[in-house]
C-alpha positions as CSV (number, residue, x, y, z in Angstrom):
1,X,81.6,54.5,6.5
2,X,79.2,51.9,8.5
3,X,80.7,49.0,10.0
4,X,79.8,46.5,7.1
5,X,81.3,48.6,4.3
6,X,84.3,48.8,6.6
7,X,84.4,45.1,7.1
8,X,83.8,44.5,3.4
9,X,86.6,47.1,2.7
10,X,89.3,45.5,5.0
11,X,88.1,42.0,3.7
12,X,88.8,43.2,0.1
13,X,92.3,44.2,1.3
14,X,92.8,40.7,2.9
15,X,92.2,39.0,-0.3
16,X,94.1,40.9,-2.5
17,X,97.4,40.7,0.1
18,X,96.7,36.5,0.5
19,X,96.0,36.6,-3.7
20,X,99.0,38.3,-4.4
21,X,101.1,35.6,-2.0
22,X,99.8,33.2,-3.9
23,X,100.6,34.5,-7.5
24,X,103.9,36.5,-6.3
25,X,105.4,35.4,-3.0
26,X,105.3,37.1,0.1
27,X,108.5,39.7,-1.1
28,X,105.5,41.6,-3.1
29,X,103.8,42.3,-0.2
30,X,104.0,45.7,1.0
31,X,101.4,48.2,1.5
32,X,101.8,50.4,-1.2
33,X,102.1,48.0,-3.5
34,X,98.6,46.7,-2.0
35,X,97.0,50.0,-2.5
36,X,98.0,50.5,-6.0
37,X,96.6,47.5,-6.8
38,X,93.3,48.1,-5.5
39,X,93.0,51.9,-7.1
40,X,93.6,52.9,-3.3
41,X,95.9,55.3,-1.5
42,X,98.4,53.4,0.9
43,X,96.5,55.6,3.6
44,X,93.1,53.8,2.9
45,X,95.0,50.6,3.9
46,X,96.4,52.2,7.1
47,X,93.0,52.9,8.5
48,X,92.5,49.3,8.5
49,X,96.1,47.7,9.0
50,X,97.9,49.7,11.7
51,X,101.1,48.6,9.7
52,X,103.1,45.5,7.6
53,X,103.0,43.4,10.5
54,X,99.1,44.1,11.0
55,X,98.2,42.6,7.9
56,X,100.7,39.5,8.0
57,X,99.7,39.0,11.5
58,X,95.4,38.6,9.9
59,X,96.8,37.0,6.6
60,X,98.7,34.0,9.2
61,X,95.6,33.6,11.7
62,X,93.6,33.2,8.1
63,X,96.3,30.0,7.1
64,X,95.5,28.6,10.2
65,X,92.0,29.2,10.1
66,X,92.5,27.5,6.5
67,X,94.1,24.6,8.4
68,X,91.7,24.5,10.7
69,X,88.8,23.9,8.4
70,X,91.3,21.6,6.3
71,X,92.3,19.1,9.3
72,X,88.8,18.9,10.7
73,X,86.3,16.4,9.1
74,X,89.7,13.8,10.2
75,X,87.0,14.3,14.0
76,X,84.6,12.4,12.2
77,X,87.0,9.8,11.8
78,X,86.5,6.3,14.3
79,X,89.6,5.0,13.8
80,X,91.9,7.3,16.0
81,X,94.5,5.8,14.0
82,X,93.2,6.4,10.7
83,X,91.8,9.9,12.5
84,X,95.5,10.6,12.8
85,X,97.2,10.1,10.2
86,X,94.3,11.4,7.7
87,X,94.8,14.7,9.7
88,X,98.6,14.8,9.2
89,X,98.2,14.1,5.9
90,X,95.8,16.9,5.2
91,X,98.0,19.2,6.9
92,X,100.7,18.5,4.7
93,X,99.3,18.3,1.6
94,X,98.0,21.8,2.9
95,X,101.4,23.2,3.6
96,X,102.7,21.8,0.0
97,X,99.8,23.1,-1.7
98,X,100.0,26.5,-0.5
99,X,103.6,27.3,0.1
100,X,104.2,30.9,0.1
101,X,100.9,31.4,2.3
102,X,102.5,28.6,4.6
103,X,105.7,29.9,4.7
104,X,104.3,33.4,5.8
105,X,102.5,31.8,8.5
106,X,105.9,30.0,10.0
107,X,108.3,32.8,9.1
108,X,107.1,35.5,9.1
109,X,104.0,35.7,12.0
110,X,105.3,36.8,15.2
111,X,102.8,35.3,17.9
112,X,104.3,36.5,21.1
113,X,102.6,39.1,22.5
114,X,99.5,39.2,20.4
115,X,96.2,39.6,21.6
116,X,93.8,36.5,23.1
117,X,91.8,36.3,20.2
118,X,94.4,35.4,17.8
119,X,96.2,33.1,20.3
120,X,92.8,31.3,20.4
121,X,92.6,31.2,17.1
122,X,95.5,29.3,16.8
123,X,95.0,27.0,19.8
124,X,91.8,26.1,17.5
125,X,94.3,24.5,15.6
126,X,96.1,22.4,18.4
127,X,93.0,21.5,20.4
128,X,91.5,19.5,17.1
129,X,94.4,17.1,17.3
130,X,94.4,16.9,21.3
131,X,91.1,15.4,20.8
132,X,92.3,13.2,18.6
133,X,94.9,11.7,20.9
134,X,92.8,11.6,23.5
135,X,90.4,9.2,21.9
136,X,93.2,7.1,20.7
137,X,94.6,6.3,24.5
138,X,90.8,6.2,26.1
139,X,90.6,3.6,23.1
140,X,93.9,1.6,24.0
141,X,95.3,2.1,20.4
142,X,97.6,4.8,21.9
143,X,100.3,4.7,24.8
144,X,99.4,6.5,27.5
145,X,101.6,9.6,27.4
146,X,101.2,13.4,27.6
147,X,98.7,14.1,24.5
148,X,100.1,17.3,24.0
149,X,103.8,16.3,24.0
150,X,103.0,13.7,21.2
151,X,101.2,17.0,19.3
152,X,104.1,18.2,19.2
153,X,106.1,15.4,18.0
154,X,103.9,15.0,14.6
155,X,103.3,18.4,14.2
156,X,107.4,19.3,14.3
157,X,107.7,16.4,12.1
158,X,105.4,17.5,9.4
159,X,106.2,20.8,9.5
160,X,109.3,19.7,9.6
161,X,108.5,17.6,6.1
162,X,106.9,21.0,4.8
163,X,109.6,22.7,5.0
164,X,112.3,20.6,3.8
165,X,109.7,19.9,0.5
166,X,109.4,23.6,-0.1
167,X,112.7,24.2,-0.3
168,X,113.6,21.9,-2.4
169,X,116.0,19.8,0.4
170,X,115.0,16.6,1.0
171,X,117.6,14.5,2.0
172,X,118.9,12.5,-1.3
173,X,118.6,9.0,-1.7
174,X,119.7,6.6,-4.2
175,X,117.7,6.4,-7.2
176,X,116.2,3.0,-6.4
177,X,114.7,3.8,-3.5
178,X,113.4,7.2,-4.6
179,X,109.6,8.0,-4.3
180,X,107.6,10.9,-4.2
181,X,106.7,13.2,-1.9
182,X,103.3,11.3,-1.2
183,X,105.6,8.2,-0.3
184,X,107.8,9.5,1.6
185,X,104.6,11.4,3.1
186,X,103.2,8.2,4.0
187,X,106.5,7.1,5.3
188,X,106.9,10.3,8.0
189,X,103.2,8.6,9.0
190,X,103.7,5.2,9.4
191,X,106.7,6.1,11.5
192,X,104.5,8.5,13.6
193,X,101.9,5.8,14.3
194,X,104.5,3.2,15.1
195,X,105.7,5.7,17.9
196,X,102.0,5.8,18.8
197,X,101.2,2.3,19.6
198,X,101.2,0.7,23.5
């Protein structure tokens, strides 16, 4: 088989592993299930996924491809402000919108010990917002801090916000003061930007 069948081949396996997150959860994954779908024998898929962990390790560097592409027209943003929290907004809407895919990507994905190119591929991820911050505190709209400590601040905090969403555990609150997720979304942001400011 030439090298573009064979990438067409593993891309059609891909697909049909992230598909059948999306429709199934990630319990349905395995790779004979997989292979029966696609009319194959589970040894076709082994030529192409050295095993289970293979294929959850390229279906979680795909998500945060998918994020990537998600969070980045919030670059073309002037406003690092506005840049900021449009770019934690996307990323949680993304999580919320694609759970079991998300979930997969947090729980189940085992960077350590993987090779460059997938580490890259999620720095892609990290280095979008650094440039964000950056351009907020060359502005003056941001303290001067460590860029990548405040990274992590609103990233743990929205995927913090994810997760708690997904599962159903939000903390309760009384009725009168209950919102939405969206609200309380842009609640988790405002509170971010505050912590932001000089």
């Amino acid at each position: 088989m030439d090298r573009d069948n064979a990438r067409a081949l593993r891309h059609k396996i891909l697909a049909e592993a992230i598909d059948t997150i999306h429709r199934e959860g990630i319990d349905r994954i395995t790779m004979r299930a997989l292979a029966q779908k696609l009319g194959y024998s589970p040894a076709t898929i082994y030529l192409y996924f050295e095993n289970k962990q293979a294929l959850i390790t390229a279906i979680a560097l795909h998500g945060f491809g998918l994020i990537e592409e998600r969070t980045r027209p919030a670059l073309d943003i002037e406003d690092p402000v506005d840049a900021v929290r449009e770019s934690a907004r996307r990323y949680v809407d993304f999580g919320l919108e694609n759970g079991a895919l998300y979930q997969l990507m947090f729980r189940e994905f085992e960077p350590a010990g993987y090779e460059a190119q997938a580490v890259q591929r999620i720095d892609e991820v990290w280095s979008l917002y650094r440039k964000i911050f950056q351009r907020g505190m060359e502005q003056g709209v941001f303290r001067n801090a460590d860029p990548d400590a405040e990274i992590a601040m609103l990233w743990s905090s929205c995927h913090g916000f994810v997760e708690l969403a997904l599962s159903d555990r939000m903390p309760p609150r009384p009725a009168a003061q209950a919102g939405s997720v969206a609200s309380l979304r842009e609640h988790l942001l405002d509170d971010r930007i505050r912590a932001l400011r000089p």
